[in-house]
N, C-alpha and C positions, 0 to 999 in steps of 0.2 A: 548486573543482569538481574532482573526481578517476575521472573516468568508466573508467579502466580496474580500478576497483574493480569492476565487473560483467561482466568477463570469465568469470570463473567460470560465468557464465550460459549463455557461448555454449559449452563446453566441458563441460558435464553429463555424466558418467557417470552408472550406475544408482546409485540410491536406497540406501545404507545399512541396513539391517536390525537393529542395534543399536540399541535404546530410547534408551540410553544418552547417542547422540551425536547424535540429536535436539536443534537450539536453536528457538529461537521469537523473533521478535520482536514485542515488543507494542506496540501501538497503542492508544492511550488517549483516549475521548472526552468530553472534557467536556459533563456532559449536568445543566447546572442544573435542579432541579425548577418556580423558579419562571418561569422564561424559559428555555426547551428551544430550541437551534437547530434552524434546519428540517435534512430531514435530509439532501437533497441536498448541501447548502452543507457538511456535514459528513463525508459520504465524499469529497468535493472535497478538502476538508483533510487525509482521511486519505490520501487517493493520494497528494499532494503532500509531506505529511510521510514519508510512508514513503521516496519516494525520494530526499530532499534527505539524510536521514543514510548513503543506500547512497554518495551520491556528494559526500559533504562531504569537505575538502580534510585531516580530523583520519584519515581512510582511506587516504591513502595510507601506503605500506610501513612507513615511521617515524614516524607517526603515533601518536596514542594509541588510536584507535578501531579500529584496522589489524586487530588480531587476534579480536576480539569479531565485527567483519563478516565478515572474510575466512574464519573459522573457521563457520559461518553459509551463506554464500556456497556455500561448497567441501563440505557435506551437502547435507543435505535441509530447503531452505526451508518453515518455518512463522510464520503471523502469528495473533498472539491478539489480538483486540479487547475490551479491556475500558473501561467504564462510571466515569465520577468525578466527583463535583462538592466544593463547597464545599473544605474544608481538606486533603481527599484529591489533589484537582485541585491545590490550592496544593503536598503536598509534592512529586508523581509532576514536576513542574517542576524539584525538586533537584535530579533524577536524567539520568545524560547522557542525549540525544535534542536532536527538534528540534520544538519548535512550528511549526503553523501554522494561521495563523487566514484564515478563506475567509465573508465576510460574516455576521457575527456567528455565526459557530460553529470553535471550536477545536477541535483533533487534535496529538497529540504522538506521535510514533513515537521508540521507545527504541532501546538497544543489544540486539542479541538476548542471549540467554543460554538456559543450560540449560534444558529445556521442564521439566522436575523441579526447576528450583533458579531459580523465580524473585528477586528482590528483593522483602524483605517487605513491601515500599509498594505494589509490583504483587500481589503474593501476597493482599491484601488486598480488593479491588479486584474486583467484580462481573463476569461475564464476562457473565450474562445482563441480561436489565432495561435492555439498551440501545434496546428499541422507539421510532422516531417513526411519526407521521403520514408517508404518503404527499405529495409537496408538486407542484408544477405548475414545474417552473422556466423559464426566459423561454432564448432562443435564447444557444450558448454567447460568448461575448468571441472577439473576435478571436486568434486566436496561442494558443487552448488546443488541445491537443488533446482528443480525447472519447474518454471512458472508457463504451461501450455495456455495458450487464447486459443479460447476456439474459433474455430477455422472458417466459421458458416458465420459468422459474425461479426459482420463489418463494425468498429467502432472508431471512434475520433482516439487521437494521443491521450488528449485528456482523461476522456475516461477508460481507454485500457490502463494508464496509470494509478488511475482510481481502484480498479480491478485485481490488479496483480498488487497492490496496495495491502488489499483486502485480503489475498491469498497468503500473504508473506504474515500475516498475522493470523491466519486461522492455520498457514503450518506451524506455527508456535503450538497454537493451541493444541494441536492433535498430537505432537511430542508432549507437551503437558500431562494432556489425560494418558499417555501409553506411560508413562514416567521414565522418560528419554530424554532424563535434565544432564548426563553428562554429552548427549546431543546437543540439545540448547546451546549448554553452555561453550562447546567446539564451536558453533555454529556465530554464537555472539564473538568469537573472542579475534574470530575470521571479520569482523565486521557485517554481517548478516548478508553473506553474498547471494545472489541470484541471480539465474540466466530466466531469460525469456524469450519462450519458442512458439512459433507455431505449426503442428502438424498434423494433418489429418487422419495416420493410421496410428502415433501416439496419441488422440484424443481419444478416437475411438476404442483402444487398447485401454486406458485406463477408466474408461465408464465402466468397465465389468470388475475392475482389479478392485480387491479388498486393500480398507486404508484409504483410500481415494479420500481426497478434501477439493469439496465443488465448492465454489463461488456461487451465490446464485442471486442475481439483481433483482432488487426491490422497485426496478420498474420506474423510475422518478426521470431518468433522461435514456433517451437512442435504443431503448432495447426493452420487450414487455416484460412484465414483472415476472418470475422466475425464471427468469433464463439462466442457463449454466454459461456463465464468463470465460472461467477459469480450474483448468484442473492440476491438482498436484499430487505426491505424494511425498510420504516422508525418505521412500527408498528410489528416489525419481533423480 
């Protein structure tokens, strides 16, 4: 676990303006044809995975991962959600990241890279077509936190995945800055669980609540630029 890997978070200057240096991280969901995970249990996976590679131990400084996150980190965060099953799903596993699996459905989050220069396994790789069913899911486990979507905004799998992606790493970050590293570190050791809910008097409950960690989209696909995605907190 290397949580000062998300510093960068609390120290954002403005946004880049160069296409160029634009990275992406993908996020990859296994979405077999004949047995499709419900989809809850699959953006569960993808918050979890996205932020177990932000704060894997291969990120710190001398690490091998160090400079693919930290170069990522220190622009302008992007997450692509793309679609995989059978032999595709098999190779996108070669490739560095981190699985994780959340009651019969897998998520792998990769190394970010150029938003123009993916890896041709990712290049490959469906961005659309990731639709499930709506599912009902039952009350969260204890010791996760919740990942709320707001409720007034409609979004595709894809990018709610991207979203709670996004949240599961800015609640790192907000235990960072409060110095809630032996949270972190319960938190990692659990495998970075999280539920994801959607409800409309917890949404609006935590827009006033102190501590709150909003999402807010930079406007690139389905939703205009600052909208609030996602709310959480650390005591959620």
């Amino acid at each position: 676990m290397h949580p000062e890997t998300l510093r960068p978070l609390l120290e954002r200057g403005p946004a880049p303006q160069a296409p160029e240096q634009v990275r992406a991280m993908p996020i990859i969901l296994c979405i077999e044809k004949a047995e499709p995970p419900a989809r809850t249990a699959l953006l569960e996976a993808a918050a979890s995975a996205a932020v177990a590679v932000c704060l894997d131990d291969r990120t710190a400084e001398d690490g091998p991962w160090h400079r693919p996150v930290h170069d990522w980190l220190d622009v302008q965060i992007r997450k692509v959600a793309r679609r995989a099953r059978g032999a595709h799903w098999r190779a996108v596993a070669e490739l560095p990241g981190i699985t994780v699996a959340k009651d019969g459905a897998q998520a792998r989050a990769l190394l970010p890279h150029l938003v123009d220069e993916p890896p041709q396994v990712v290049r490959r790789l469906q961005v659309g077509g990731t639709e499930l069913p709506s599912d009902t899911p039952g009350a969260p486990r204890a010791g996760e936190p919740v990942l709320w979507l707001n409720p007034t905004v409609p979004m595709t799998l894809g990018k709610a995945a991207a979203q709670v992606g996004h949240a599961s790493m800015l609640l790192a970050a907000a235990a960072l800055e409060a110095g809630e590293l032996e949270w972190i570190a319960d938190w990692a050791a659990r495998g970075y669980p999280c539920a994801v809910r959607t409800g409309t008097a917890e949404w609006a409950a935590l827009e006033e609540r102190p501590g709150t960690v909003a999402v807010q989209d930079a406007g690139y696909t389905e939703v205009d630029p600052g909208t609030v995605t996602v709310r959480t907190t650390l005591a959620s």
